[in-house]
C-alpha positions in Angstrom: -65.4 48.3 -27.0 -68.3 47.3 -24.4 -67.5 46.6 -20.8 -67.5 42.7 -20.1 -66.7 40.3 -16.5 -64.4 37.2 -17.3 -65.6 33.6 -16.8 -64.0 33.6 -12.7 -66.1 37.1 -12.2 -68.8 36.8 -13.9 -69.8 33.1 -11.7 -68.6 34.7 -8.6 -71.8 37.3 -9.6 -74.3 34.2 -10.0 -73.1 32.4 -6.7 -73.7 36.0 -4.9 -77.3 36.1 -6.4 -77.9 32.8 -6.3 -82.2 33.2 -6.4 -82.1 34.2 -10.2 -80.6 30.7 -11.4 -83.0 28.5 -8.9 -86.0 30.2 -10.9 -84.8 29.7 -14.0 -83.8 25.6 -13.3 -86.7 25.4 -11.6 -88.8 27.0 -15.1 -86.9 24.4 -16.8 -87.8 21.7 -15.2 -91.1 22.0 -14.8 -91.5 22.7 -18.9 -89.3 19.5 -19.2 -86.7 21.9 -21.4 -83.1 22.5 -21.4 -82.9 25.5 -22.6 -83.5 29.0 -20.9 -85.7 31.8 -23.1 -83.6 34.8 -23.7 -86.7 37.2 -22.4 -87.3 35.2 -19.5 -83.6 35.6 -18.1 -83.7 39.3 -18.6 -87.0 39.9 -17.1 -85.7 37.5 -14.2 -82.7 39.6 -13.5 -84.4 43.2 -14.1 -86.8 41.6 -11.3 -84.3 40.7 -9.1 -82.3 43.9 -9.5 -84.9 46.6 -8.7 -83.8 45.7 -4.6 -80.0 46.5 -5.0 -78.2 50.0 -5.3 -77.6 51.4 -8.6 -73.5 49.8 -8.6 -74.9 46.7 -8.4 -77.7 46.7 -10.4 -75.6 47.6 -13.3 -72.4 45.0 -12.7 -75.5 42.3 -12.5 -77.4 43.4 -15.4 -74.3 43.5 -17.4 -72.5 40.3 -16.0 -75.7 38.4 -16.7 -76.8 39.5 -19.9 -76.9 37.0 -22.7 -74.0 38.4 -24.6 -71.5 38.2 -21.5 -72.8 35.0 -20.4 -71.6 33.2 -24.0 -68.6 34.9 -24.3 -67.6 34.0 -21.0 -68.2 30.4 -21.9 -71.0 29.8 -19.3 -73.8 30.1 -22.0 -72.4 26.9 -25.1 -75.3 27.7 -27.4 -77.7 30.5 -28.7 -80.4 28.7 -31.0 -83.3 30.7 -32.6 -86.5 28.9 -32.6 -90.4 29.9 -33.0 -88.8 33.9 -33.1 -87.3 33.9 -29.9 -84.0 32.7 -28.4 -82.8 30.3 -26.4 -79.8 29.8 -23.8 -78.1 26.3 -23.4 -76.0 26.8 -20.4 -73.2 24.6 -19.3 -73.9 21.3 -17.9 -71.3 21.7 -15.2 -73.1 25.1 -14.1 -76.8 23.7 -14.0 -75.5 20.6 -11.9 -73.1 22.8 -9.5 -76.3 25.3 -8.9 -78.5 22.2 -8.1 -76.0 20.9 -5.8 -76.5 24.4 -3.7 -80.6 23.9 -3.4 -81.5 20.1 -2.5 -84.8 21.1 -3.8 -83.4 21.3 -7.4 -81.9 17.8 -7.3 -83.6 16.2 -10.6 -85.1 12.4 -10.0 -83.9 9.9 -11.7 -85.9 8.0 -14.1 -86.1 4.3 -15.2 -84.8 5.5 -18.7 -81.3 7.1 -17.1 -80.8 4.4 -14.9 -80.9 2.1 -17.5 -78.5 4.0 -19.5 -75.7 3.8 -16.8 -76.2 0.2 -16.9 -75.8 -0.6 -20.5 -72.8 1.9 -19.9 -71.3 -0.4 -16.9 -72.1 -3.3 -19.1 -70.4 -2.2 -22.1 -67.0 -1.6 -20.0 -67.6 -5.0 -18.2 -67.7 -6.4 -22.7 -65.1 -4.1 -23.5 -62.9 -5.6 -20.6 -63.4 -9.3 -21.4 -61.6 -8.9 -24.8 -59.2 -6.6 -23.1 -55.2 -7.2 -23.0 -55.2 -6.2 -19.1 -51.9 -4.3 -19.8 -51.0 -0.5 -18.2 -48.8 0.3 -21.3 -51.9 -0.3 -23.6 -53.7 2.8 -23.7 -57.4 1.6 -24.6 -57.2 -1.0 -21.1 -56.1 2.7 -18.7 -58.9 4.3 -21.0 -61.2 1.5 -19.8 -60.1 1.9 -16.1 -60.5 5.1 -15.8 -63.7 4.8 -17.7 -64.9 2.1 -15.5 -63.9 4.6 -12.1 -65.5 7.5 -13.8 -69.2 5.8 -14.4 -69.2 4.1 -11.0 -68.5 7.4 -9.4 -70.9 9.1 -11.3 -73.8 6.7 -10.5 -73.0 6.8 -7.0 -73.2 11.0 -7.0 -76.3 10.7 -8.8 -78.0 8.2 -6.8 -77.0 10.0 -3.4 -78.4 13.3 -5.0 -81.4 11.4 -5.3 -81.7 10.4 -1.9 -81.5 13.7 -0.9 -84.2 15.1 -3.3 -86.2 12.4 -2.5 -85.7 13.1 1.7 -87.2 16.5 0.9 -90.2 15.1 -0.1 -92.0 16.4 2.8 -92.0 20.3 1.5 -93.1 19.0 -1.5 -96.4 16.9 0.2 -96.5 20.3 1.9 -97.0 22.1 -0.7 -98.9 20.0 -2.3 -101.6 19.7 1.0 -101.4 24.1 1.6 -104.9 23.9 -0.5 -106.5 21.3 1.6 -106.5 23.9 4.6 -107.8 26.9 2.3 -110.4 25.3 0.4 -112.3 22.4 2.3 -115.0 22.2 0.5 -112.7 21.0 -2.6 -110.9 18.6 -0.2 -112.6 15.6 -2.4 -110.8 17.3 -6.1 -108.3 18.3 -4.5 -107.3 15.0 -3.1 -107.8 12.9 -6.2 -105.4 16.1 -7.8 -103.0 14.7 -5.6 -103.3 11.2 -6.0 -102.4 11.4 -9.4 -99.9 13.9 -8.5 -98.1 11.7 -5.8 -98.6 8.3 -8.0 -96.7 9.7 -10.8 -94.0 10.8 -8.7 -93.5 7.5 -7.3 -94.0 5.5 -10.0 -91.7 7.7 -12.5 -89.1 8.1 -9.9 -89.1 6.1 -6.3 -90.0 2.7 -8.0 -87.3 2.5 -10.7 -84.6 3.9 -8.3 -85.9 0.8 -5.6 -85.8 -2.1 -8.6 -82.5 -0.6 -10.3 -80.9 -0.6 -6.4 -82.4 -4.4 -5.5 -80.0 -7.2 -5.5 -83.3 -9.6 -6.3 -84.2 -7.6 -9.8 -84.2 -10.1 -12.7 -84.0 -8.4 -16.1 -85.2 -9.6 -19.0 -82.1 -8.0 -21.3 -79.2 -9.4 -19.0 -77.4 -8.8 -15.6 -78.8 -6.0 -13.1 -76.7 -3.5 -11.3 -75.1 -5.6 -8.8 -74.6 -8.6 -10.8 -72.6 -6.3 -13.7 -70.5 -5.3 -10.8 -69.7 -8.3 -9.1 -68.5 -9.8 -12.8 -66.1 -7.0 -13.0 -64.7 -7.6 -9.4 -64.1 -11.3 -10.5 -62.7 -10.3 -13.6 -60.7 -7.7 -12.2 -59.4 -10.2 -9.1 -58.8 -13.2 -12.0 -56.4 -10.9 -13.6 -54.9 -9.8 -10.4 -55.7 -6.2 -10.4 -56.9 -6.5 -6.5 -56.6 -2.9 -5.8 -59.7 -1.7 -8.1 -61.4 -4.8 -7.6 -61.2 -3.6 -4.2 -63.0 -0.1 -5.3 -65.9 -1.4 -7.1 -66.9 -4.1 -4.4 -66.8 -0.8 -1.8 -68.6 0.6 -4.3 -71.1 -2.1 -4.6 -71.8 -2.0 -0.4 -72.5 1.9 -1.4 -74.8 1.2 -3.5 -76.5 -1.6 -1.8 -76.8 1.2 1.0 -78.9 3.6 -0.4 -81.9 1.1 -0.7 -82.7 1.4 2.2 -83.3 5.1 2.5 -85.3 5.5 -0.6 -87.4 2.4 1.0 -88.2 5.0 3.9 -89.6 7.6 1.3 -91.6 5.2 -0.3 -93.7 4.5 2.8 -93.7 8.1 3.5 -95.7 8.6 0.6 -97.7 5.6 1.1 -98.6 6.9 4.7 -99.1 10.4 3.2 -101.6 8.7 0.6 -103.9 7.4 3.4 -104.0 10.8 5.4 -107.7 13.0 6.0 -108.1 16.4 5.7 -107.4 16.8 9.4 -104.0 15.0 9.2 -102.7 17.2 6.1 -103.9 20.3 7.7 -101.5 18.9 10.9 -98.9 17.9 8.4 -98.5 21.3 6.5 -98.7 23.0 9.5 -95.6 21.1 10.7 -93.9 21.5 7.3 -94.7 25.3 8.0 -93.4 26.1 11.2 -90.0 23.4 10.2 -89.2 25.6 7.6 -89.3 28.7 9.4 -86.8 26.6 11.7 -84.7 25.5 8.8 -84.6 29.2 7.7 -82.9 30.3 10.9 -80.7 27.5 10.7 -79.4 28.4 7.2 -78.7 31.8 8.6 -75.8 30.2 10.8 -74.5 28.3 7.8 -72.9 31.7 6.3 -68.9 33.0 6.5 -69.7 35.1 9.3 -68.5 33.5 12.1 -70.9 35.8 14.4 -73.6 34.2 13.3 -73.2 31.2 14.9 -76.5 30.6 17.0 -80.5 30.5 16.1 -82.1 33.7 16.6 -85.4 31.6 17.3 -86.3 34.8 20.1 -88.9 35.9 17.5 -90.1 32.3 16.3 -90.6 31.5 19.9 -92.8 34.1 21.2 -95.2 34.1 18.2 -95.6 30.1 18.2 -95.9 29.8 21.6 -94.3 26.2 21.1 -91.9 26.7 24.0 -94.1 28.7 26.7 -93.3 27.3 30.0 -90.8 25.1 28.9 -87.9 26.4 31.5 -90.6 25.4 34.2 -90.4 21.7 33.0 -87.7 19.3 34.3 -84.9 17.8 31.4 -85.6 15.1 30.0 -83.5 12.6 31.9 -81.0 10.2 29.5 -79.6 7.4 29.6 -76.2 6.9 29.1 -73.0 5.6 30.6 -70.7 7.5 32.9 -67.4 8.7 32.6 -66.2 8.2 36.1 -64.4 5.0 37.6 -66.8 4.3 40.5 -69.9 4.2 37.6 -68.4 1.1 36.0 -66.9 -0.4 38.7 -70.8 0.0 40.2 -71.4 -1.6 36.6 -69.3 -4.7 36.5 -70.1 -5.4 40.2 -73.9 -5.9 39.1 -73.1 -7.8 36.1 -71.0 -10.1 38.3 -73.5 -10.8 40.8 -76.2 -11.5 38.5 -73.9 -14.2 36.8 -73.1 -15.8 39.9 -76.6 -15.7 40.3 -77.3 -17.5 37.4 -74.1 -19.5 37.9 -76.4 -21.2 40.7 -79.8 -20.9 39.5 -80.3 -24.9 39.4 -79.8 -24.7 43.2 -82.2 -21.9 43.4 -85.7 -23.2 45.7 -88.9 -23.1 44.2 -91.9 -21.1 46.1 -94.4 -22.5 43.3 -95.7 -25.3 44.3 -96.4 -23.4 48.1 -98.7 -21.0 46.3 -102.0 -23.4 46.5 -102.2 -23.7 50.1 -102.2 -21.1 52.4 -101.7 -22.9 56.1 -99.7 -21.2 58.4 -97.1 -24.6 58.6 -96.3 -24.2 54.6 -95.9 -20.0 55.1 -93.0 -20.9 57.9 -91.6 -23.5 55.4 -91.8 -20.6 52.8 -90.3 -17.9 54.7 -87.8 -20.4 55.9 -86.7 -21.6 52.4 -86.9 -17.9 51.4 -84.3 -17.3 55.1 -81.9 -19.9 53.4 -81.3 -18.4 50.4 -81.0 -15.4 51.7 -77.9 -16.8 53.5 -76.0 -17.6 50.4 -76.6 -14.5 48.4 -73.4 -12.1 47.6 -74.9 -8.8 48.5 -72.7 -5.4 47.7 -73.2 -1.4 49.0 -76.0 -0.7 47.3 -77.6 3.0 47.6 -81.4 1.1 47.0 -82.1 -1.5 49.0 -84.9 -2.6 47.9 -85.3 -2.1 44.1 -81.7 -4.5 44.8 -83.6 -7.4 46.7 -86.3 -7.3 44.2 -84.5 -7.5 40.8 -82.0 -10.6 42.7 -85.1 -12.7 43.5 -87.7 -11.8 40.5 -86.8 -13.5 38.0 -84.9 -16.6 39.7 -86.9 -17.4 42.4 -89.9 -19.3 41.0 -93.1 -18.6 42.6 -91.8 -15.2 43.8 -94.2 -12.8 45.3 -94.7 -9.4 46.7 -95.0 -10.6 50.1 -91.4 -12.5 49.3 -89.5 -9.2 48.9 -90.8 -7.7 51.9 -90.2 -11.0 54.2 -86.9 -10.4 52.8 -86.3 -6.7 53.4 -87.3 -7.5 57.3 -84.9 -10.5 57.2 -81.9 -8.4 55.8 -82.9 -5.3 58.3 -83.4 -7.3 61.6 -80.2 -9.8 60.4 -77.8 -8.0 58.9 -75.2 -9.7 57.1 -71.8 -9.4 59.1 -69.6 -6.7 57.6 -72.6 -4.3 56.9 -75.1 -1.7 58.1 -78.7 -1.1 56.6 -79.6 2.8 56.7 -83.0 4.0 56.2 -83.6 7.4 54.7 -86.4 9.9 54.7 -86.2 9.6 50.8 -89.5 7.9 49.2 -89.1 5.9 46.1 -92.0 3.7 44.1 -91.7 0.4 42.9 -94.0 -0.6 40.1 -95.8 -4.0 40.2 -94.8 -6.9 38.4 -96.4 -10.5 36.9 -96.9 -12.5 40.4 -97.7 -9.4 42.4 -101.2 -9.5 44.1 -102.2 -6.2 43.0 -101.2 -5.2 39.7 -103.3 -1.6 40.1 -101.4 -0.6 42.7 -97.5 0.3 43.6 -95.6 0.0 46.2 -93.7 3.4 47.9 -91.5 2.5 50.3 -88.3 4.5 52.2 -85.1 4.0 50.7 -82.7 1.9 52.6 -78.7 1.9 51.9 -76.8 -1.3 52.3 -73.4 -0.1 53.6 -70.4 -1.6 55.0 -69.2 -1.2 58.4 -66.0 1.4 57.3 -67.9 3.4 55.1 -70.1 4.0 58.0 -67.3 4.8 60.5 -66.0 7.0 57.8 -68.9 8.8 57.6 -69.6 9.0 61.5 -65.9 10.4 61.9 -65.8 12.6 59.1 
């Protein structure tokens, strides 16, 4: 009797070597086939073998050869055509090997989406004559039915994103030979055309009409419409709980419009791209998937393996020469401390009170068109007054303060206001506080109303304090 692996061992072998079953999907799907040639799995696997030590070799040539493979159930059907023979493997293995490799994820065309609609509108028939009873067995059978294709099309139409969000290896790919061969950009690019258009017009465009809310069909009630009738038909006969799963179900659905919408202008934008710009592009795809390489390397059981080993990729890109000599990026983002928001909700409250008394604000406008020195006392006087009735707080920046209090409210305000206004505060300082000036330079860009907007304004930082904090600093 011949050695053989059972079903458990003989998968664990073809999730260890995963690389011999991505060919042959991907062999498959290119010839638009579901079968696999007898030959071309052996060949595959003899292939793939020659790297391994002799143990190994032999469990994987014997574990996948076409005899083991049916009698450990994972191979359903050996047909004989054209004097060869061909392998139908389990539905359930193809699909759980395509959900390992993104890349493998099979689009979905306007004929299958059509067929899980007639199937969604059948069960939405089937439950209008239906008795709505849990001890008749053909309603459960209907439920359960009705849970089973509604999952099924979600899975499949999530798959799809994700095939569809690696699109951008497959423009790669499909742009390598504008780099090698310019002088065939003008074939090549009509090549691709062609290429691109049948991929969106087989795949993207049915999946964005079969997922839009607005699609009128001429043979009855689009996705969304189906659903919503079995929501009220499930609600009418008060069975709320799995009305409740297929409206959530719905808003999932309704969801993944959006990013297939994305890939379709990807490939539009791709469409309109010169040599130059796919030469760019690939090269980006290039040096991304070395990165994604790396990345999957962490992904593994060994918990050692936990960081990118990008040493290599980074000396022979030269991307990040020099980068330890730059400064971070600086982020915005709140604080965690106590002081940062009560520094927060003290600036939102004064610029409410601010607007609180904006109608008694004086206007500087209509002093703009003459320039005698009576009306620039009655400026700077008006300007004096108001400055009388502002709140100020401790503020570590004088005069970016001053400026974002009066620009804004006070009509007519200029540069020359804000600086009229820093020698007010700094000669008469309101009672209670101190003004410090550092040695510390900061720059104020110009604004609309500002003599000069070529130029900016760098000025010493001045700190608004209050009389303790002062002392406490003196003493301290």
């Amino acid at each position: 009797m011949s050695k053989r692996f059972s079903t458990l061992d003989t998968t664990r072998l073809l999730f260890e070597h995963p690389r011999i079953f991505f060919r042959l999907i991907e062999k498959m799907d290119r010839n638009g086939v579901r079968f696999v040639r007898e030959n071309e799995l052996v060949m595959d696997v003899l292939e793939y073998s020659r790297g391994l030590n002799k143990p190994d070799r032999e469990r994987l040539l014997l574990a996948l050869s076409p005899d083991n493979l049916f009698r450990a159930g994972l191979v359903i059907d050996i047909v004989k055509s054209a004097g060869e023979r061909r392998l139908v493997f389990q539905n359930a293995l193809l699909d759980l090997m395509r959900a390992c490799n993104a890349s493998l994820y099979q689009e979905l065309t306007d004929a299958k989406l059509r067929g899980h609609l007639v199937t969604l509108r059948d069960v939405r028939t089937s439950l209008e004559v239906s008795s709505f009873n849990t001890a008749d067995p053909d309603f459960t059978e209907l439920t359960e039915a009705l849970n089973d294709r509604v999952s099924e099309l979600i899975g499949l139409l999530r798959q799809n994103v994700l095939r569809m969000q690696t699109i951008s290896s497959q423009l790669s790919d499909m742009s390598g030979e504008a780099s090698r061969a310019p002088e065939r950009f003008a074939e090549f690019r009509q090549n691709l055309f062609e290429s691109i258009v049948t991929l969106y017009d087989r795949h993207i465009k049915p999946t964005l009409v079969f997922l839009n809310p607005d699609t009128r069909l001429p043979d009855g009630s689009n996705l969304f419409e189906t659903l919503d009738e079995l929501v009220k038909l499930l609600s009418y006969n008060e069975y709320h709980e799995l009305a409740d799963q297929v409206s959530r179900s719905a808003l999932s659905l309704n969801a993944l419009h959006k990013p297939i919408q994305l890939v379709g202008q990807e490939v539009e934008h791709f469409l309109r791209k010169t040599r130059r710009g796919m030469v760019q592009y690939n090269a980006m795809e290039h040096y991304f998937a070395a990165l994604k390489e790396l990345k999957t390397e962490t992904e593994t059981l060994n918990m050692r393996k936990k960081w990118l080993k990008g040493g290599e990729f980074a000396r022979t890109t030269g991307f990040l020469m020099g980068l330890r000599g730059q400064n971070r990026p600086k982020h915005y983002a709140f604080g965690a401390s106590s002081s940062y928001y009560q520094l927060l909700f003290s600036e939102l409250a004064l610029r409410l009170r601010d607007l609180q008394r904006k109608s008694a604000v004086p206007s500087l406008q209509d002093l703009e068109s003459s320039r005698g020195q009576g009306i620039d006392i009655y400026r700077i006087n008006t300007l004096y007054q108001w400055l009388e009735t502002m709140e100020l707080r401790p503020t570590g920046d004088l005069v970016r303060e001053l400026h974002g209090r009066l620009d804004g409210f006070m009509e007519g305000y200029r540069f020359a206001d804000l600086l009229g206004a820093l020698n007010r505060l700094v000669n008469a300082t309101p009672q209670g506080f101190r003004v410090v000036t550092t040695n510390r330079l900061n720059v104020l860009e110009p604004a609309d109303g500002f003599e000069n907007l070529d130029e900016v304004f760098v000025y010493r930082k001045r700190r608004l304090e209050t009389l303790k904090e002062s002392e406490g600093v003196n003493n301290g």
